[in-house]
Kinemage of the C-alpha trace (Angstrom):
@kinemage 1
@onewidth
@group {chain A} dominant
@subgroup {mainchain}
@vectorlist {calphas} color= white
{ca unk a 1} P 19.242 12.859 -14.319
{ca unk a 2} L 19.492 9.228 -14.121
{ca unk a 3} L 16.549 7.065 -15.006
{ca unk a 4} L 16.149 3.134 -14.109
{ca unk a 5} L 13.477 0.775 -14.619
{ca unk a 6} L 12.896 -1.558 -11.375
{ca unk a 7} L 14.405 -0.843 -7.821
{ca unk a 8} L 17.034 -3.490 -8.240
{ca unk a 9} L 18.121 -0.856 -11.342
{ca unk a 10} L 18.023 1.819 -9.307
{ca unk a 11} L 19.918 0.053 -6.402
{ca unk a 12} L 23.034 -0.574 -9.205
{ca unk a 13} L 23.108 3.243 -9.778
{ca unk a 14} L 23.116 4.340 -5.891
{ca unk a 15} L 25.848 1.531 -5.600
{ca unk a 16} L 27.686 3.817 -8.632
{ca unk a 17} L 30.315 6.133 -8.733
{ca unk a 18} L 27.281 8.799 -9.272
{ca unk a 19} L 26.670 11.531 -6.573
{ca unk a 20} L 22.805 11.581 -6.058
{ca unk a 21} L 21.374 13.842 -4.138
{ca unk a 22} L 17.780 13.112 -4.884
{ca unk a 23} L 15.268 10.190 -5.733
{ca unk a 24} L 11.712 9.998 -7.259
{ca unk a 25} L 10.100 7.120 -7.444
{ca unk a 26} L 6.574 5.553 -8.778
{ca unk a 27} L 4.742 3.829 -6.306
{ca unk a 28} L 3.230 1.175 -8.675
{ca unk a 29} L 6.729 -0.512 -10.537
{ca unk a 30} L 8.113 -3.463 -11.167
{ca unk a 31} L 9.606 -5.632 -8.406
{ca unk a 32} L 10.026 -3.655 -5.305
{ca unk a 33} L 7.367 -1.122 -4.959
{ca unk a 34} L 7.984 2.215 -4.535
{ca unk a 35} L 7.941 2.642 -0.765
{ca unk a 36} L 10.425 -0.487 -0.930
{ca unk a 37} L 12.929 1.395 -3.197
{ca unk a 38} L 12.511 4.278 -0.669
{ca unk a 39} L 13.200 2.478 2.044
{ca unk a 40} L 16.519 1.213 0.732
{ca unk a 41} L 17.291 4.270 -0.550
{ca unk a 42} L 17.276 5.369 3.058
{ca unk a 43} L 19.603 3.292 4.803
{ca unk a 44} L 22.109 3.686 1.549
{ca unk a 45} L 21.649 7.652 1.569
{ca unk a 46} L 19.827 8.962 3.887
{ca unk a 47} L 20.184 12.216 2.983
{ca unk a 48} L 18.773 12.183 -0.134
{ca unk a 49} L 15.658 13.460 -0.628
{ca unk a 50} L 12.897 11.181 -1.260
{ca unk a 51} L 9.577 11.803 -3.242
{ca unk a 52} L 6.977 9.494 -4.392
{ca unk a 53} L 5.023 9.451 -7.566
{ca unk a 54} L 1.502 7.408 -6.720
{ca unk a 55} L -1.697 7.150 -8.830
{ca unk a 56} L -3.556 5.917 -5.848
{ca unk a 57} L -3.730 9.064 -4.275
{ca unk a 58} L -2.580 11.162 -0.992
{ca unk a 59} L -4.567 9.282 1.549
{ca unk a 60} L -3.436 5.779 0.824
{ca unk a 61} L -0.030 7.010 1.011
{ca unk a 62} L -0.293 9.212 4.204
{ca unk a 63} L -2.663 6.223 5.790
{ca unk a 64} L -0.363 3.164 4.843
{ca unk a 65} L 3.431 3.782 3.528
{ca unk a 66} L 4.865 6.920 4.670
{ca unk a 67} L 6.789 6.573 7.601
{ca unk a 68} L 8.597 8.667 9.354
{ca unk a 69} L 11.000 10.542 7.083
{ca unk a 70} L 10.836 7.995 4.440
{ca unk a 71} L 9.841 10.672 2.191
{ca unk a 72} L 10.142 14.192 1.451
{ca unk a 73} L 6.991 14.730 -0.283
{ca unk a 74} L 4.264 12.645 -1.978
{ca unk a 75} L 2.940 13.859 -5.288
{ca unk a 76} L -0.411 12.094 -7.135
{ca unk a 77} L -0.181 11.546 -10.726
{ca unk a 78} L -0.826 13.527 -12.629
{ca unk a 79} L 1.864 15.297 -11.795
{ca unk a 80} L 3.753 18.063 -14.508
{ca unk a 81} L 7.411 18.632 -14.418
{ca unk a 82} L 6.891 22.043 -12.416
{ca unk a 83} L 5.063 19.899 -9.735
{ca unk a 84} L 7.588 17.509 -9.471
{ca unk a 85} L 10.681 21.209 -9.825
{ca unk a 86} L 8.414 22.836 -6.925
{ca unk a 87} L 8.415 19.599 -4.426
{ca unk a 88} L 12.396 19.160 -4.875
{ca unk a 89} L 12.787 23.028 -4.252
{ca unk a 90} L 10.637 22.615 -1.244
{ca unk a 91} L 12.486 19.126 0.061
{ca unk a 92} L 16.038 20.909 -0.629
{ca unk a 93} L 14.764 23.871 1.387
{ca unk a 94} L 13.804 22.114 4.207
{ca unk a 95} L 17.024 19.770 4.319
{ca unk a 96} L 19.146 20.060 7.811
């Protein structure tokens, strides 16, 4: 597990020699938002699975930043670890 504070951070470690086959990110962070990171993280990897972390619960995200595929799953904090083992199980599951 790699762990970075901003989206720019986490930018420098997709750009790594790193394989990363998943990404979980906070809505709410420093510089890019969440859904900003994810959206890079997209076009870099696409498949990767995506999950977002948000305090401001499921309908703001479903309503205003989920797009498409942009994510795999959303989870509202808080969340435990075995929310966050059970919603990569399901997103690797479901991969194509």
């Amino acid at each position: 597990m790699l762990t970075a504070e901003n989206a720019d951070a986490a930018m420098q470690i997709l750009d790594g020699d790193e394989a990363v086959a998943a990404v979980i990110s906070d809505l709410s962070m420093p510089g890019d938002d969440g859904v900003a990171l994810l959206r890079r993280v997209r076009k870099r990897l696409p498949q990767a699975v995506r999950i977002l972390l948000s305090g401001h619960g499921e309908n703001v995200l479903s309503e205003q930043n989920v797009e498409g595929d942009l994510v795999s799953e959303c989870l509202a904090k808080p969340c435990s670890t075995d929310d966050i083992e059970s919603a990569l199980v399901r997103a690797f599951a479901t991969r194509t």
